[in-house]
C-alpha positions as CSV (number, residue, x, y, z in Angstrom):
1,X,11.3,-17.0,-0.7
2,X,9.3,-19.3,1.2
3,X,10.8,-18.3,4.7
4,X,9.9,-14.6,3.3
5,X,5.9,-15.1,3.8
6,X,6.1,-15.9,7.8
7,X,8.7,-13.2,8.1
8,X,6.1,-10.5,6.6
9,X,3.4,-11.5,8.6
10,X,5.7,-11.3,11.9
11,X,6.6,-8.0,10.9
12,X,2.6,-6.9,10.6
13,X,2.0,-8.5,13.6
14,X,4.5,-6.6,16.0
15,X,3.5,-3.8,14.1
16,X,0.2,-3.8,15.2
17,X,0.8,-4.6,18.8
18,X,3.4,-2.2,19.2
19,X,0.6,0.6,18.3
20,X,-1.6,-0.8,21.2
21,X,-1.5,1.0,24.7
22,X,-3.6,1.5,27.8
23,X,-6.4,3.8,27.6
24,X,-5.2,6.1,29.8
25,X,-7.9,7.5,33.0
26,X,-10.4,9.1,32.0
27,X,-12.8,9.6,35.0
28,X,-11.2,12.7,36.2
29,X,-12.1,16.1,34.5
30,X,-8.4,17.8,33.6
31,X,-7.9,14.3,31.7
32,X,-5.7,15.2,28.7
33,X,-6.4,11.8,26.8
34,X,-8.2,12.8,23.3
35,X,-9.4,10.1,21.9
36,X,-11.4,11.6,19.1
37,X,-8.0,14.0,18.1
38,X,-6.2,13.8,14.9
39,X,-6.5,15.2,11.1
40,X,-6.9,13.4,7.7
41,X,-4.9,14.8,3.9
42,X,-6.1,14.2,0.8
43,X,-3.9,14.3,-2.0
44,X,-3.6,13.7,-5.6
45,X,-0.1,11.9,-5.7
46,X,2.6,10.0,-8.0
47,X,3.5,6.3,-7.6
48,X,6.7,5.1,-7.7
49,X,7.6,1.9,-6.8
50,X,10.1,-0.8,-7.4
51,X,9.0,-4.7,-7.5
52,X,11.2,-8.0,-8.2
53,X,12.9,-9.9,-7.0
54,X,13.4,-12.6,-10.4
55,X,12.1,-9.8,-12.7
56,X,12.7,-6.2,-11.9
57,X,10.3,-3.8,-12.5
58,X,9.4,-0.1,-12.0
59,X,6.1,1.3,-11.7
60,X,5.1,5.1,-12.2
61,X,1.6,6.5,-11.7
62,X,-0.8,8.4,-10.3
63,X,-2.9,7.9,-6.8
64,X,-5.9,9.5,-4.9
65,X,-4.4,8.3,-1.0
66,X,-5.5,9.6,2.3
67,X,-3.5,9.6,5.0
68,X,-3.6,10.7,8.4
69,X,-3.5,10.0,12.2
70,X,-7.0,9.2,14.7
71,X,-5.8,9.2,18.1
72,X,-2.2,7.2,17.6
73,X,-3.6,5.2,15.1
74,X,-1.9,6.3,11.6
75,X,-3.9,5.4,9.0
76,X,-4.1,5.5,5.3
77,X,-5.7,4.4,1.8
78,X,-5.1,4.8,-1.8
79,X,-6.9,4.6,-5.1
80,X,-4.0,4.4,-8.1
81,X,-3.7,3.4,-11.7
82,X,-0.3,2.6,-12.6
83,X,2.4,0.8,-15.0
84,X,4.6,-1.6,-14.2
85,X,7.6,-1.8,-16.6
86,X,10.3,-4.2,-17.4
87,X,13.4,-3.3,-19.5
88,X,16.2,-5.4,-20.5
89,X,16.3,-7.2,-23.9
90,X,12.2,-7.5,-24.1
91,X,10.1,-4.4,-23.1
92,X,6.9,-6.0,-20.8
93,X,4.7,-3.3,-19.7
94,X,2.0,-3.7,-17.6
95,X,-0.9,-1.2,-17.1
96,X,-2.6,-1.9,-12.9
97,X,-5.5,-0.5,-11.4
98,X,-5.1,-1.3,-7.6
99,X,-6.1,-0.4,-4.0
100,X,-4.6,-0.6,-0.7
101,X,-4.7,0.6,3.5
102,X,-2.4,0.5,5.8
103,X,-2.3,1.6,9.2
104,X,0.9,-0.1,10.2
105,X,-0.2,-3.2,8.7
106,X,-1.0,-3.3,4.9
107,X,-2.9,-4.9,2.3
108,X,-4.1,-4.2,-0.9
109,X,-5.4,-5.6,-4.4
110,X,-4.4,-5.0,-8.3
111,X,-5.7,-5.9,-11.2
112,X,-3.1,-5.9,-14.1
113,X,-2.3,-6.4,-18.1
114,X,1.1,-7.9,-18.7
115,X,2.0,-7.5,-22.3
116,X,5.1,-7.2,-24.3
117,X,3.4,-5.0,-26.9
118,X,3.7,-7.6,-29.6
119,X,0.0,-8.7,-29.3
120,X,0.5,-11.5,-26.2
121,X,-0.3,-10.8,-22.9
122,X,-2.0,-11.9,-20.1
123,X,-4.3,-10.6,-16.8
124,X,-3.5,-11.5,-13.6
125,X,-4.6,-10.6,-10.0
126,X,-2.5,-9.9,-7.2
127,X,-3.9,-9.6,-3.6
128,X,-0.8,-7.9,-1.3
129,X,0.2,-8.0,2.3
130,X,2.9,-6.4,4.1
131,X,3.5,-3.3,6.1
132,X,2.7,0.4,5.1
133,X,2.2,3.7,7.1
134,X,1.5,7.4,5.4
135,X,2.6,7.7,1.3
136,X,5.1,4.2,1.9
137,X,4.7,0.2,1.5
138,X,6.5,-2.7,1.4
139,X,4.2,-5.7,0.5
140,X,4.4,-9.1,-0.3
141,X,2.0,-10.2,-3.6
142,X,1.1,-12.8,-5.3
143,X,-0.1,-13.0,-9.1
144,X,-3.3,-15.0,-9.7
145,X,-2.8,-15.7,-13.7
146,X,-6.3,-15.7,-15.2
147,X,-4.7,-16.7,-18.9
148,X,-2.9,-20.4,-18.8
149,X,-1.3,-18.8,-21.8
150,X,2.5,-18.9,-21.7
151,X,4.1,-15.8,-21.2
152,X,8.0,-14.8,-20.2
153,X,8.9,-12.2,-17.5
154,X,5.9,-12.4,-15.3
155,X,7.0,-12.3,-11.3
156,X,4.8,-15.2,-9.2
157,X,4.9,-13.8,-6.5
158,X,7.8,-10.7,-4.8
159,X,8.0,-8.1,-3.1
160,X,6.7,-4.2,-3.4
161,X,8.0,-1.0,-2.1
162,X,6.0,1.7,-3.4
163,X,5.8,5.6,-2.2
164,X,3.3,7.9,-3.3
165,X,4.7,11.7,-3.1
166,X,1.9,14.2,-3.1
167,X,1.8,16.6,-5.7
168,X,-1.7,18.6,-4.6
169,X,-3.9,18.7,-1.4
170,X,-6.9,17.9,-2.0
171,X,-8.6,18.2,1.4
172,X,-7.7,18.5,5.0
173,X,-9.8,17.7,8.4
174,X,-8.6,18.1,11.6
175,X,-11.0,17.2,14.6
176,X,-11.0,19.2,17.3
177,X,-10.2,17.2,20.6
178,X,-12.9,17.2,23.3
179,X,-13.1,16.4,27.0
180,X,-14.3,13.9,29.1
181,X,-16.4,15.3,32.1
């Protein structure tokens, strides 16, 4: 897992300089570059998402996310409240409240609850980085624990891959391209 971490960030960084390119000329009038050109969606979405790798968990939910395109940047950004759940002999659930944006790159924070529903349980925070573009992630987090109370099933650190598929539209802008003159 430890050769993992400077994989990710290898990954974010060819992914942001493969979405760099040369302004194009713009000192001519019939210039077609539009810088200014692109749309936003707002929707009201469900979370699904898988995270592990030592404990495996799915996590279903609910998400305000944005997504869109300015120019040939993508970018996007969610609000979601979630639960994380592990099943095998012992039940831990995990209730989350998180944010992330992504644009190519990714990174995003949660707040969660871990409790096996027997009265122990513990918070933890869990800062993520990793790659993500439209309604899709795949991060890297680690969990802060802010209990030193001991407490089975509980991921360090892994990895995330979480979609968001949109249920309602909430909004929609589109900006109208301009020219230079």
């Amino acid at each position: 897992m430890k050769r993992l971490l400077p994989l990710l960030f290898l990954l974010c960084a060819l992914c942001g300089n493969t979405q760099s390119a040369p302004a194009p000329d713009t000192t001519t009038a019939d210039s077609t570059w539009r810088p200014n050109s692109g749309f936003y969606k707002k929707y009201f979405s469900m979370v699904m998402g898988y995270h592990g790798p030592k404990y495996h968990y799915a996590e279903l939910g609910f998400a305000i996310n944005e997504w869109g395109v300015v120019g040939h940047h993508p970018i996007a950004w969610a609000l979601y409240a979630t639960t994380e759940v592990y099943m095998n002999r012992d039940i831990v659930v995990a209730p989350k409240l998180g944010a992330w944006i992504g644009g190519g790159s990714a990174m995003g924070i949660n707040l969660l609850y871990y409790s096996n529903l027997e009265g122990s349980g513990r918070f933890a925070l869990r800062p993520e980085i990793g790659i993500g573009m439209g309604p899709a992630r795949l991060t890297y987090g680690y969990n802060f624990d802010f209990t030193k109370k001991e407490f089975p099933f509980m991921n360090k650190h892994g990895l995330n891959l979480v979609f968001m598929v949109p249920m309602k539209l909430l909004s929609e802008i589109k900006f109208v391209p301009f020219r230079h003159w």
